[in-house]
C-alpha positions in Angstrom: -60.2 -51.0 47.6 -59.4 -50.1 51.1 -56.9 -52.0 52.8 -55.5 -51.4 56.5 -52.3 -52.9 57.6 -51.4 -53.2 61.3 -47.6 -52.4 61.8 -45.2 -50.3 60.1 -42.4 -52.1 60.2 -40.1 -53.1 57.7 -43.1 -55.6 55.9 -46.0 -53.3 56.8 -43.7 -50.7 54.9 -43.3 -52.4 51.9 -47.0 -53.9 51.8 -48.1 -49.7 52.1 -45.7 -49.1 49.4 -46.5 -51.8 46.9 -50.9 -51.4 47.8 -50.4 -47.6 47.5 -48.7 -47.6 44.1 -51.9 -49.7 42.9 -54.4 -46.9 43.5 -55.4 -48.8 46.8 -56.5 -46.8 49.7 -54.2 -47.8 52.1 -54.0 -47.3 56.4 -51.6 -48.1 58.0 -51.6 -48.2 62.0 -49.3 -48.7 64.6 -48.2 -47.4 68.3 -44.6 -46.4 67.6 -45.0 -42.9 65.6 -41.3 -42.7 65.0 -42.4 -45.6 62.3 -45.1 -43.5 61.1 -43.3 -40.8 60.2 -41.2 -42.8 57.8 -44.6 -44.3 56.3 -45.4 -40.1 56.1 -42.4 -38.8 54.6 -42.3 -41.5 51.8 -45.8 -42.8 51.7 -49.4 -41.6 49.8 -51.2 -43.2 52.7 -53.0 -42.2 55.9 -51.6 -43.2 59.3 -52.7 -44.1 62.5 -51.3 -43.5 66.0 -53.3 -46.3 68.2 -53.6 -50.2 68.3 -54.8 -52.9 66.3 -56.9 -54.3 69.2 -58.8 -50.6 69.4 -62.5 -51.9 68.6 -63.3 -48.3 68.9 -60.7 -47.0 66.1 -61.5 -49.5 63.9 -65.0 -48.9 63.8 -63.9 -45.3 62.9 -62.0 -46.6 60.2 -65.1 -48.4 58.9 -64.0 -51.7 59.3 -66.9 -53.4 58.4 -66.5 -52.1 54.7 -62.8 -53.0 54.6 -61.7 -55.5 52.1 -58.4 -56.5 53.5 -56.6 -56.0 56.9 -53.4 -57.3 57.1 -51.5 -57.5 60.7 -48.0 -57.9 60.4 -47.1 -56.4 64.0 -43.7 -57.8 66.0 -46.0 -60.1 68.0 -47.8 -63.2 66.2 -50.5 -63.6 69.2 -51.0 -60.3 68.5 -51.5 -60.5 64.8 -53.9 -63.4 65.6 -56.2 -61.3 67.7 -56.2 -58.5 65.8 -57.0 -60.2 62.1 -59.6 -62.5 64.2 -60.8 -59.5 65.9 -61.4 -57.2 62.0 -63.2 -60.1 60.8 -65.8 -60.7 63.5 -66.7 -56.7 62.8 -66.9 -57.6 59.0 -63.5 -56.9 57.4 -63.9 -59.0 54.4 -60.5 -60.4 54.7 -57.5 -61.0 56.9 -54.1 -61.8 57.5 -52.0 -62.2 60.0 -48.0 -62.9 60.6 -47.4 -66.0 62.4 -43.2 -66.8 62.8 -43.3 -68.9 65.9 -42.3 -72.5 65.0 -44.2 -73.9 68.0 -47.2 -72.6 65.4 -46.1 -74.2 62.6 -48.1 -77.3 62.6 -51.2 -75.4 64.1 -52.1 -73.0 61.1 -54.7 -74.7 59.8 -56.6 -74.9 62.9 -55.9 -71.4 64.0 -57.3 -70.3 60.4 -60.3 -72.0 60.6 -61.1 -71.4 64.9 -60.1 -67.8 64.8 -61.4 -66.9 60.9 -58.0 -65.6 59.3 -58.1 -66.1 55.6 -54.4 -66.5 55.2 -51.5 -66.6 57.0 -47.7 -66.0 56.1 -44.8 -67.2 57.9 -41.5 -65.0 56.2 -38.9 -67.5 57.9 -40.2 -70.5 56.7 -41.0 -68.6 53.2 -37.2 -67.5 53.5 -35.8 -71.0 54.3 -38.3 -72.3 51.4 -36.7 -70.1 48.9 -33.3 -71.2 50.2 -34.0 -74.9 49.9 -35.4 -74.9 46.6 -31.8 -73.5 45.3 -29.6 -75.5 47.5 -31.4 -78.7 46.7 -31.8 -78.2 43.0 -28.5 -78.5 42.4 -27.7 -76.1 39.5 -25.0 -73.9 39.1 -27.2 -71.0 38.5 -29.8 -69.4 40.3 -33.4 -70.2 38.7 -36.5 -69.0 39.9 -39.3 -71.5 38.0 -42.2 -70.3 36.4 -45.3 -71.9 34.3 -44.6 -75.0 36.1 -41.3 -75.0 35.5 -41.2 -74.5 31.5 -39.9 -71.1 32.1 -37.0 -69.9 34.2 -35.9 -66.3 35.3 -31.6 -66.4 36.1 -29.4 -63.6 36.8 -25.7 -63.4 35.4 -22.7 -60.9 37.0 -21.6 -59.5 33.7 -17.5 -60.0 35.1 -18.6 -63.9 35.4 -18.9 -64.3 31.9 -16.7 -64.8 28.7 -16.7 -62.3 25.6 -19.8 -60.0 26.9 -18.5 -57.5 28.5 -18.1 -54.3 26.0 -20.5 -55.7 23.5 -24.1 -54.6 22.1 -26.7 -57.1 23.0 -27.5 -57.4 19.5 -24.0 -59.3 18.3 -23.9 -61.5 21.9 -24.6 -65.6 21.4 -28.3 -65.5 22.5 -30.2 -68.4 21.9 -33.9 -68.2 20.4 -35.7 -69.0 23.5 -34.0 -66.4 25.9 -34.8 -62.7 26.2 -32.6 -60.4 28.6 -35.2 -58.7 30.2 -33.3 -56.0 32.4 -29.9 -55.2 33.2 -28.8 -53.9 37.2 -26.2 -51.1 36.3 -25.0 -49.4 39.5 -28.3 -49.2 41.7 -30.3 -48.7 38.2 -32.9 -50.5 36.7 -32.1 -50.4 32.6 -35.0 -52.2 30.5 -32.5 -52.8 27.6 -32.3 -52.8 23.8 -30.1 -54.3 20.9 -27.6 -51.3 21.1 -27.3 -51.5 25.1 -23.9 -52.1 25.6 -22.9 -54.3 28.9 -20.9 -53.0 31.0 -18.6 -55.0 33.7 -20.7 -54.1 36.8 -23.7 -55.1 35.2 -26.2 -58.1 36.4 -27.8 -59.5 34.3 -31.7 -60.7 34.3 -33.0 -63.0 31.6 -36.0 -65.0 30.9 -37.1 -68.2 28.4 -37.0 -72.0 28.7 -34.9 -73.4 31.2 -32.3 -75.8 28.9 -32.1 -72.8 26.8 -30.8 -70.3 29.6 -28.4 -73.1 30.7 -27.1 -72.7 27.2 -26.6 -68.8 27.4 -24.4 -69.8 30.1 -22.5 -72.3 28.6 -21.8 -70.3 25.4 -20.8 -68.0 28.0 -18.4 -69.7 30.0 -20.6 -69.9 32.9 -20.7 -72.8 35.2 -23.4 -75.0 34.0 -22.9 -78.5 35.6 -25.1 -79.9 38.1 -23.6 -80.7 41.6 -26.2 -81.6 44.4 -25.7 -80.1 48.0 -24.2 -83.0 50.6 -22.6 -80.6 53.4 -23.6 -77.0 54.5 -23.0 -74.6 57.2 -25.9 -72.5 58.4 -24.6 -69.3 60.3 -27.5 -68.4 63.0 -29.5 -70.6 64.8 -32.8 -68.3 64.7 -36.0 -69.2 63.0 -34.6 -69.4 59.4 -31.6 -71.4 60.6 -33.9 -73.6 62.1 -36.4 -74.3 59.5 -33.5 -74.8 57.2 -31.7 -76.8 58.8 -34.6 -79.2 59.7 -35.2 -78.9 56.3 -32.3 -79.8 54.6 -32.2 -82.5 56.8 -35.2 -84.4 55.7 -33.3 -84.3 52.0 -30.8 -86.1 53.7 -28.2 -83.1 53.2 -25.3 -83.2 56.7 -25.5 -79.7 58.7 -23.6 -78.2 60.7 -25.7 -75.0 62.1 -23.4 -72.6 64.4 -25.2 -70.1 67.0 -23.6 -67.9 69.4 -26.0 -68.2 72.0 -25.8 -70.7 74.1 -30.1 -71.0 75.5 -30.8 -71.1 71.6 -28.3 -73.6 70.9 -29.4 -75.9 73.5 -33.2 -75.4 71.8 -31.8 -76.2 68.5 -30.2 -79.4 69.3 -33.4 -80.6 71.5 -35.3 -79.6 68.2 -33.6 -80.1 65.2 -33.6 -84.2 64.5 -30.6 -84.7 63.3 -27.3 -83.1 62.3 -24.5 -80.7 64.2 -25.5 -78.0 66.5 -22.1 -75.5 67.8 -22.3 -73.2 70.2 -19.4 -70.5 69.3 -18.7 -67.5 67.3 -19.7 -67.7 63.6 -16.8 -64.8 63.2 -14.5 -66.4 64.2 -12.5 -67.5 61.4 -10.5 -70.3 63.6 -13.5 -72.1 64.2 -14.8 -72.2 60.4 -11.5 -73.3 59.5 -11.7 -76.2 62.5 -15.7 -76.9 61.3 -13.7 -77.6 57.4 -15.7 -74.6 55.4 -13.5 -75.4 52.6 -15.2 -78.7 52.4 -18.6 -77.6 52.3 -20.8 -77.6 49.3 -23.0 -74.3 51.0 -22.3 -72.0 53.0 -25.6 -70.0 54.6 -25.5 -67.0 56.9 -29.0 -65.8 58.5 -28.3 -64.2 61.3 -29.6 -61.0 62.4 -26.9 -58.5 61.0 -26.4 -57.8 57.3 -22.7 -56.8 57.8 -21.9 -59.8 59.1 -23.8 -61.9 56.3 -21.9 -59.8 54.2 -18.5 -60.2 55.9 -18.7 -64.1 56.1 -20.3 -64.8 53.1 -16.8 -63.2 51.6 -14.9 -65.2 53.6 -17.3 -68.2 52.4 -16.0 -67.6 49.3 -12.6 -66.8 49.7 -12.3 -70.2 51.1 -13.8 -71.6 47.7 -17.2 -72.6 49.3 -19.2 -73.3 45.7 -22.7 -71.7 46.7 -23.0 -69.0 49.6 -26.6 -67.6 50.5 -26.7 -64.6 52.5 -29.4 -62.9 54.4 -30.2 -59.2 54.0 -32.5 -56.9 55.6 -31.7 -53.7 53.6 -32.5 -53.5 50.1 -29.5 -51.5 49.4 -27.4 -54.4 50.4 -28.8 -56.6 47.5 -26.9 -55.3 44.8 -23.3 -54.8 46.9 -23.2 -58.7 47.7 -24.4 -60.0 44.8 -21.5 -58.0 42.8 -18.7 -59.0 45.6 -19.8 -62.1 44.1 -22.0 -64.4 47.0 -24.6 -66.4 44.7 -27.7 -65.0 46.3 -28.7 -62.6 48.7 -32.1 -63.2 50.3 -35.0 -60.5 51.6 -37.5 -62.2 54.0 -39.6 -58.8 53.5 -39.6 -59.6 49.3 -40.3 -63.1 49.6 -43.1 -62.1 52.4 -44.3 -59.4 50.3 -44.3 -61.2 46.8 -46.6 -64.0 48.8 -49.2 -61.8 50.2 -49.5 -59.7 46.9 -50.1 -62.9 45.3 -52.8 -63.8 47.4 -54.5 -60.3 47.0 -54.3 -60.7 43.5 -56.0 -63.9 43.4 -56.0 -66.7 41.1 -54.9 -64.7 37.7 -51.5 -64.3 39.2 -49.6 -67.4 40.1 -46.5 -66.4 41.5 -44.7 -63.0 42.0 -40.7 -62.3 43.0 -39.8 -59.3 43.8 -36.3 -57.9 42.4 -33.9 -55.4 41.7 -34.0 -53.9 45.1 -38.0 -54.2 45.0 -37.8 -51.5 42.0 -39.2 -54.5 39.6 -41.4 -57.6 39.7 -42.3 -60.3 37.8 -45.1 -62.0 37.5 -47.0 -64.9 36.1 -50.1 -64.1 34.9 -53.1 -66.5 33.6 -55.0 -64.1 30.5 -58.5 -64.4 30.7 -61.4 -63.7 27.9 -61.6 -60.0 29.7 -57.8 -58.9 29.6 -57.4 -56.1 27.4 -54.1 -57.5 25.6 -55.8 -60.7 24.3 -56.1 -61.3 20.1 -54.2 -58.5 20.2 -50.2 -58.4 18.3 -47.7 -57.0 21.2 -46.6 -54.2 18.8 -50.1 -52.7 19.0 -50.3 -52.7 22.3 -47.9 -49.9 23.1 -46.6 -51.3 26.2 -44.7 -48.6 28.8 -40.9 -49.4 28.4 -41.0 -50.6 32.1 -42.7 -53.8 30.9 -41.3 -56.4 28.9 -43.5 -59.6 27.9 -40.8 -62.7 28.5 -42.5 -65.6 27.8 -45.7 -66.9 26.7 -46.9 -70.4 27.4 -49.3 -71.5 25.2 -51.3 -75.3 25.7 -47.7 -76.4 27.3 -45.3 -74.7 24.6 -42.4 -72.2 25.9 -43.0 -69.3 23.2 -40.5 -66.0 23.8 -42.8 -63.7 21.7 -42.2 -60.7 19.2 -43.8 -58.0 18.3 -46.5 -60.0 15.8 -47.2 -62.1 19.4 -50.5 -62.8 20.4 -51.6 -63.8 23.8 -54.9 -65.9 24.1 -57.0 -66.8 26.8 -55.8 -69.4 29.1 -52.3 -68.6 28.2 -49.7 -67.9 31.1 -47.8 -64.7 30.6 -44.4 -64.3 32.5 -44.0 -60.3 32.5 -41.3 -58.3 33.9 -42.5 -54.9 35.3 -41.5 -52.2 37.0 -42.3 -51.2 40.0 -44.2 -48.0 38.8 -45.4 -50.0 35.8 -47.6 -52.2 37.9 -50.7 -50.6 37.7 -50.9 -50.5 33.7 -50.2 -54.3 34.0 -53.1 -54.8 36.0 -55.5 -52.7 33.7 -54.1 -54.5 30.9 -54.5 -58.1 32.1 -58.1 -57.3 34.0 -56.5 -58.4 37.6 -57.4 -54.9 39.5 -58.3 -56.2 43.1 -57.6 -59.7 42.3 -60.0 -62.9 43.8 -61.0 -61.0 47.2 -62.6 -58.2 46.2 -66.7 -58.8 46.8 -67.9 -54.9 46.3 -66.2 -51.6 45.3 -65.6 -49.4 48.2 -65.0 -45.3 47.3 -63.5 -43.1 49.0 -62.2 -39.6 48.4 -58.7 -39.1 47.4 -56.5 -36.7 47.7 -53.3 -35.1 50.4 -53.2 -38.1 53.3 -52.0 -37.3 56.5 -51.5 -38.5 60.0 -54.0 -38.7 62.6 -54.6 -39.9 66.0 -57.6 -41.6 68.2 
């Protein structure tokens, strides 16, 4: 499948990275070379030196037997043009990267007048993902799968009781709950009943949801419930903004503090309802004035990590119960979760895991992207052609990388063993990694998902860079 993306930034990156690792034949294209020298020195693709908007490159590039184009470039009209532009010359489908909020109630039409099969929109996607955990209300950080019958938490191995220096195999683990990886100092460890846990560790798990609220409570976890009344939001930039209109509408009270003062006046014409402050997020005088010890969240989204990181820390310090903090760098991920802030959020994952799920198509349902992208996990509906159906999980002989968590069969939470079967029309939640991805495909019969309408070869072998 070939697939162009135009713009290697930090998204078009991570899209080459994830398509390329599939087997896909990947270009990616973009007028800053310094960017495509990183996509050379890391990447199995070919690279581009031109525009999106060249007809004449594109036609090159055989654009009329291209199955996907995805535009992700710093400008949305831009990415507009150019995924309108692939299609009219026969690019089977297109996406494009639309941020601007003054968009956000015009998708629909601009799908259907300029032909764009999908569009994304990572700062609404990141303030979605931020919402769903304030408003829940739980303790813990749960992502919900197979409607919501299965659950995917992580645990800081210093927040719990009696674990640290044990084997798996003697910890309180009920039936229903399976740890499915373990974070040890940057590594990814797909663990067994002799792994030992270690105090640095985080810990991923997945089964039914009651059940992992019971791991924490045998634990000594928090487990009760407490719904979000009053947050700060550090950053008044797209994210803040959808958030904060957001929350709003849940009838949460927000405060949302930007340093500059154009924006803030924007955000307080804009934003129906709540506080908008113009001043210095870093400044601890004004937190303390603005009562952050009262506050039931605490999210910082503004446009440097270090200072997510700084004043999430201070967040906590201050005994703020959830703090949420924005992260660009992958490598940051791990460092604040284990300084102990509840959740640190990548607009390029969230991005990412959206678009791969719509390449994939209707066999996979949902997709998050963990561990410092090194992992995935993903929801998977089996059909009467995946190779892992009627077929007992021991005789499989899955890779290590991948663990089967859960299997829901007609409605029922079933956390397998090795004399497992999976059936048609079951939903499979599967923890992968990263490298593993490709086997999980060919195993469940989702190579090239719902878009793909014809095989396109091409000769592989050394990529490199070249220029129109």
């Amino acid at each position: 499948m070939q697939t162009i993306i135009v713009g290697a930034g930090k998204l078009g990156y991570k899209l080459a990275e994830s398509l390329s690792q599939k087997n896909d034949n990947v270009i990616v294209i973009d007028v800053n070379q310094e960017a495509l020298d990183k996509v050379n020195d890391h990447l199995d693709v070919l690279t581009v030196n031109d525009s999106g908007l060249n007809m004449e490159m594109l036609t090159r590039l055989n654009i009329s037997k291209c199955h996907l184009l995805i535009a992700v470039t710093s400008s949305d009209e831009i990415n507009m043009l150019v995924a309108s532009m692939a299609k009219k010359m026969g690019c089977y489908n297109t996406i494009a990267r639309i941020r601007n909020p003054e968009y956000s109630n015009q998708i629909e039409f601009i799908k259907r007048e300029m032909n764009i099969d999908y569009v994304v929109n990572p700062d609404l996607a990141t303030s979605k993902e931020i919402a769903k955990y304030l408003l829940k209300g739980q303790a813990i950080h749960m992502e919900d799968f197979a409607q919501g019958k299965v659950g995917m938490a992580d645990f800081k191995a210093n927040n719990l009781k009696d674990i640290i220096g044990k084997k798996i195999k003697d910890l309180n683990i009920p039936q229903n709950v399976l740890i499915a990886a373990i974070s040890r100092n940057g590594a990814t460890i797909i663990p067994n009943g002799e792994t030992e846990i270690e105090s640095t560790d985080i810990i991923y798990v997945i089964g039914k949801k009651e059940s992992i609220n019971q791991f924490s409570k045998n634990c000594g976890s928090l487990i009760g419930h407490k719904h979000v009344k009053k947050v700060i939001i550090l950053g008044g930039g797209k994210i803040g903004y959808y958030l904060a209109n957001n929350l709003i509408e849940h009838g949460v009270a927000v405060k949302i503090i930007e340093r500059d003062k154009k924006r803030s006046q924007y955000l307080a014409e804009n934003i129906n309802g709540g506080l908008v402050i113009h001043g210095d997020g870093t400044d601890t005088e004004l937190l303390l004035e603005e009562k952050i010890a009262d506050m039931d969240a605490f999210v910082t989204v503004t446009g440097y990590d270090e200072e997510n990181l700084l004043l999430g820390l201070l967040a906590k310090q201050n005994g703020v119960p959830k703090v949420i903090a924005k992260v660009s760098r992958p490598n940051y991920i791990p460092i604040i979760e284990k300084l102990g802030i509840d959740i640190a959020v990548n607009p390029v994952y969230i991005t990412a895991s959206d678009i791969l799920r719509y390449i994939q198509g209707g066999k996979v349902v949902s997709i998050s992207l963990l561990l410092g992208g090194d992992a995935e996990v993903l929801e998977i509906i089996a059909t009467k052609n995946s190779q892992i159906i009627h077929k007992k999980l021991k005789d499989l002989q899955l890779p290590k990388g991948i663990i089967v968590g859960a299997i829901v069969h007609k409605g029922k939470v079933i956390i397998p063993n090795g004399d497992s079967e999976i059936v048609p029309g079951d939903r499979v939640i599967v923890f992968s990694l990263h490298s593993e991805v490709p086997k999980l495909e060919k195993l469940f019969g989702i190579r090239g998902g719902g878009i793909v309408y014809e095989l396109f070869n091409s000769s592989k072998g050394s990529r490199q860079s070249i220029n129109f």
